[in-house]
C-alpha positions, 0 to 999 in steps of 0.5 A: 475486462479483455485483458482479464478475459485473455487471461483464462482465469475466473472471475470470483464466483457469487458465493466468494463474492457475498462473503466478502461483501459479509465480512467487510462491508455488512459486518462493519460499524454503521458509522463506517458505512454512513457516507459513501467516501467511507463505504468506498474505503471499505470497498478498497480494503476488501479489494487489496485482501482479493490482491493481495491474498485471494489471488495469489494463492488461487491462480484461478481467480482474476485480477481486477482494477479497483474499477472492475472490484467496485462495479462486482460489489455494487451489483453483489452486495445489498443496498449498493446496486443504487449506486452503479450508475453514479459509479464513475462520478463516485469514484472520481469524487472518492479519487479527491476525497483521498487527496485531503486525507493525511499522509505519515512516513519516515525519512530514514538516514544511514549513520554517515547522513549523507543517504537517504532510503526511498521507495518506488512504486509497483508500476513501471512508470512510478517514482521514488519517493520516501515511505508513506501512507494515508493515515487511518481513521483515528490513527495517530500520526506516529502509529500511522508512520511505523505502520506504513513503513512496515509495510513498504519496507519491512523496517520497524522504527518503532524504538528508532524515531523521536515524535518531535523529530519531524517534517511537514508540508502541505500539498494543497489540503492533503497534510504530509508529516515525515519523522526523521529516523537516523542510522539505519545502516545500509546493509539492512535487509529491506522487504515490503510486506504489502503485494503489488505496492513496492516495486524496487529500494534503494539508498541515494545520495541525499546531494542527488536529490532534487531540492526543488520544483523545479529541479524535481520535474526533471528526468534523471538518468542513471549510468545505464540510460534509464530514466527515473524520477522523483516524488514528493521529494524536494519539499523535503530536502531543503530543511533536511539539510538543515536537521542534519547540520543541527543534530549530526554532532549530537546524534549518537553510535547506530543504535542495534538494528530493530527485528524485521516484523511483517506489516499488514493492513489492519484486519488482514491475515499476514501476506503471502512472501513478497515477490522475488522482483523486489529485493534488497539492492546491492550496497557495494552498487554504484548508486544507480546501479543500485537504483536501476538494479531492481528487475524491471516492474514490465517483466514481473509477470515472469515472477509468477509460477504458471499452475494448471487451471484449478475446478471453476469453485471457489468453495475453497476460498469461500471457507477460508473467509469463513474460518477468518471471520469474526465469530458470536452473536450478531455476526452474519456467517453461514447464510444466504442474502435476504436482500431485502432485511439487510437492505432495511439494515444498511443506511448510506448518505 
């Protein structure tokens, strides 16, 4: 952690610690804790609301990779310090367990059918590719689109997709599957809702896409010399062309522009304002000035509004965890670890 360490800021305290390990781990169904690649999801969901909510609103708490978050709660919460020593063999078999899992999205078309919306991620060296995600546990396929979108967009396709309206391919054994939502106007106001996950939108040329593998391991740069790349794209394209020769006669006037609605990880509080790196790009751009318009991910540390170093406590925050937990019998808040009961209580394969 000599990154974090160069940072000045705390790492979570124990106190913040247990009552993360409460809240989403001890209190969660036996069955969602019976193998450890579901009790790994757990960890992951714990560890996106530290990001994403935690951090940003106490500046003295450190960031952590999802590495650093796991090895904490491992060594915190009771009946896990068994896997410490496996936690690299586990995390690599969690990192391949999360390949087969399926991912739902949308291809969103502006009303002429000649662009298509695409998402880059957060890090600087991510590429662009069409808003998606991995589906939840009995999750339906549709719901699990809408959600997604929501949260790397802001967009709600809820009232614009037909269910039989689709694309699907497989990537190995990992099932993709896009619901094609057309006439979204260009001018829409895109937001991403999820912290640290998006990092630029943009409209681009359906023609410019890559429609195939080959094409796709190119890098393409735009009018400025900046390179950028494509994702998961070109096994799309293709018979996208062939959906819009089908139904863009049959397609009706752009329907009315559905309400922006803030996306959250089921469970979570809603999120912080997103970032001023990530804005809406310009559609009067150029194309590539559109795509490389977005302030570099590098220079996002400049977003951050430097605040004097808060007391070392994180009573504050242990509260709120607190005050959004869950209450009634059976629900553990307000107590120290008795190790050895909860241990007695968690069963993991």
């Amino acid at each position: 952690m000599s990154a974090g360490a160069s940072s000045g800021r705390d790492l979570p305290s124990q106190e913040l610690l247990e009552d993360i390990c409460i809240r989403f781990i001890v209190n969660k169904p036996e069955e969602d804790r019976a193998t450890v690649e579901r009790l790994l999801f757990l960890v992951e969901e714990a560890h996106w609301y530290y990001e994403d909510h935690l951090c940003p609103s106490h500046p003295n708490l450190r960031s952590l990779s999802f590495r650093e978050f796991v090895s904490l709660i491992f060594d915190t919460c009771p009946g896990l310090e068994k896997y410490k020593e496996q936690q690299d063999q586990l995390l690599k078999q969690f990192q391949t367990f999360k390949h087969q899992v399926p991912v739902m999205g949308a291809i969103m078309l502006n009303p002429a059918m000649d662009k298509v919306l695409l998402v880059k991620g957060w890090r600087g060296n991510a590429a662009w590719g069409f808003p998606r995600g991995k589906r939840m546990k009995n999750e339906a396929d549709e719901d699990c689109a809408v959600r997604e979108v929501y949260e790397e967009t802001g967009f709600d396709i809820k009232e614009m997709y037909n269910p039989v309206d689709f694309l699907e391919v497989f990537a190995g054994p990992q099932k993709i599957k896009l619901y094609i939502v057309a006439n979204v106007l260009e001018e829409t106001h895109f937001q991403p809702q999820a912290q640290k996950e998006i990092g630029a939108i943009a409209w681009y040329q359906l023609s410019d896409l890559p429609s195939s593998k080959q094409d796709s391991h190119k890098i393409y740069q735009n009018t400025e010399g900046e390179s950028h790349r494509f994702y998961m794209v070109h096994p799309f394209v293709e018979r996208l062309h062939e959906w819009i020769a089908t139904h863009k006669n049959r397609v009706g006037q752009p329907q009315r522009q559905p309400a922006l609605r803030v996306a959250t990880r089921p469970g979570h509080p809603k999120p912080s304002p997103p970032r001023a790196a990530v804005r809406q790009p310009d559609a009067q751009q150029p194309l590539e000035q559109r795509a490389s318009g977005q302030q570099p991910l590098t220079q996002r540390s400049s977003t951050h509004r430097l605040i004097a170093p808060q007391p070392a406590s994180h009573q504050p925050v242990v509260q709120q965890l607190r005050q959004m937990a869950p209450s009634g019998p059976g629900v553990l808040l307000n107590f120290r670890f008795d190790r050895a009961a909860i241990e007695r209580c968690l069963v993991f394969n």
